[in-house]
N, C-alpha and C positions, 0 to 999 in steps of 0.2 A: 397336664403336660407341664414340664419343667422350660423355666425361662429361657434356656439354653437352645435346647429341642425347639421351640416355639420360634426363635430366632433364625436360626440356621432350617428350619422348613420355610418360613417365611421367605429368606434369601433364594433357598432351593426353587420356591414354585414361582417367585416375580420375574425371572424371564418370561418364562410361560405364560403368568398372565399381561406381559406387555406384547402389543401389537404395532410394532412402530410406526407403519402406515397409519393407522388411525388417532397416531399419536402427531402428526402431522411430519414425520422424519421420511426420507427416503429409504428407500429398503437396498440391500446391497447391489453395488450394481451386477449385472451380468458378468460380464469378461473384464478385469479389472484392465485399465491401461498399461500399455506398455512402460516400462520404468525408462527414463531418459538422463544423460548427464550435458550437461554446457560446462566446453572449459571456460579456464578462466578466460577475461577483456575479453568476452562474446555473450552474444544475445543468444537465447533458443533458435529465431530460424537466421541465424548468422546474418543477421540488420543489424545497420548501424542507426543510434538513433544519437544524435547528439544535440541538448539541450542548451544553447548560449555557448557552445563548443563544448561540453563538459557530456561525456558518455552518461547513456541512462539504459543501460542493458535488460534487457527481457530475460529475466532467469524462466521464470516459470508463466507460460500466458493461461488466459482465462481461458482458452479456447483447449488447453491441457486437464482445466478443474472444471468443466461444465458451466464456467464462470463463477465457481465458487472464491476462488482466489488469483490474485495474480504476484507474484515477486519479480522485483526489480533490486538492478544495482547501479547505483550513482557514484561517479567517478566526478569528483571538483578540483579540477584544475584550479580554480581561484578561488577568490571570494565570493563569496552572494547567495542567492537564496532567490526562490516565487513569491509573488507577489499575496500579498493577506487574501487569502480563500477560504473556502469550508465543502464538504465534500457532500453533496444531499442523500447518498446512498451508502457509502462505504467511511469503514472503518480502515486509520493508517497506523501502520504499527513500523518505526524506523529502530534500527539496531547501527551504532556508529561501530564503524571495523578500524577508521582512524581518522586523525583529525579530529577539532572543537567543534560544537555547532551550537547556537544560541536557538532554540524553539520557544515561540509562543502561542502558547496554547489559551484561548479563551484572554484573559487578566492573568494567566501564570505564565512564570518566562524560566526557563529551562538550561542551562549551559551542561551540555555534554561531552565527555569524552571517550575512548575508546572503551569498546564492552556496554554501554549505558544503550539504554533502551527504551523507547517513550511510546507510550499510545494516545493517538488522536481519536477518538470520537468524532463516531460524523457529526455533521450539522455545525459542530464546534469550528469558530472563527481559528485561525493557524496557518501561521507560518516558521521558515525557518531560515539560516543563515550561516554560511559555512564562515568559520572566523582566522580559521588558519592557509594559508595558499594553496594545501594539498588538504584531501581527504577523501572520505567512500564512506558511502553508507548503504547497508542493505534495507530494504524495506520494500512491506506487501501489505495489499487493499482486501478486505472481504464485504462484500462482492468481490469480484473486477471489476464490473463496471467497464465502462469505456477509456479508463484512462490511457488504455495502450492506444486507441486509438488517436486518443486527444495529445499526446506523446507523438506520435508518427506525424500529424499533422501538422504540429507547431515546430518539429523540427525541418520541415523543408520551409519554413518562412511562411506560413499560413496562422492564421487566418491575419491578413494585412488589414490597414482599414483604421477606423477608428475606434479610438478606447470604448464603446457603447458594439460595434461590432465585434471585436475581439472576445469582448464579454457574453456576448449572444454565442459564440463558438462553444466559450469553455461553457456554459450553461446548457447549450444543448449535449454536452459530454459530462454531464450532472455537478459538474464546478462552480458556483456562486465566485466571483471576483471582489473582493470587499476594499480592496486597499491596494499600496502601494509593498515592494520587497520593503524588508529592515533596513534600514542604511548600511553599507558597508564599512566595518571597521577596520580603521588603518593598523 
């Protein structure tokens, strides 16, 4: 058999000999989901969820990916940024649409602008810092996780209490609170 031949029957029969159930992958779903749009300055179920006054729209919930994914879109009215965290389950991948943002990730620090795109690693210590007055960033968790929920909560002024409480919230929403936000720069 010519190397060629040998190649291209190879490619031809490895579908067939892969089982993807047994490969540990899911198999396709049934009835694929309905396809949906959200206009723009809207959440999926038209909630408002506002972070320190500054929109944090639910583009796409976990409860739309079987909790495989979740996207969101952050609107910053100002300055500032969360507080130093790390995420115990999920992976954060931000995409800036505009406006600067200073991220730190682990000991690396980050200045992005429009189009630039950073991923977080979970586990990884990170935060980040909007530097300009206006700006928006798109970004989505895999998993989901709880974050939409840990999102809905803290925007009606929950969980109050003190900074060891607080942090018992975000941890039971898989959040680790390590630090304080970046400083704001004038």
């Amino acid at each position: 058999m010519n190397r060629r031949h040998f190649v291209v029957t190879g490619l031809l029969a490895a579908p067939a000999a892969l089982d993807l159930r047994a490969a540990g992958l899911a198999a396709p779903p049934e009835a694929a989901p309905p396809a949906f749009v959200v206009p723009p300055a809207q959440s999926r179920a038209a909630e408002q969820i506002l972070i320190n006054g500054n929109p944090n729209d639910v583009k796409i919930s976990g409860q739309d990916t079987a909790g495989a994914l979740a996207v969101f879109e952050y609107t910053g009215r100002g300055k500032g940024g969360p507080s130093l965290h790390r995420h115990l389950q999920q992976d954060e991948t931000f995409y800036v649409v505009e406006g600067r943002y200073l991220f730190v990730v682990g000991e690396e620090r980050h200045e992005l602008g429009p189009g630039a795109t950073i991923f977080l690693p979970r586990l990884v210590p990170h935060t980040w810092t909007q530097l300009t007055p206006a700006g928006k960033l798109l970004y989505w968790v895999q998993p989901a996780g709880q974050l939409e929920d840990y999102f809905r909560r803290i925007a009606t002024g929950q969980p109050k209490g003190t900074p060891a409480e607080r942090a018992a919230v975000a941890l039971a929403h898989g959040i680790e609170q390590l630090g304080p936000p970046l400083p704001v720069q004038p």
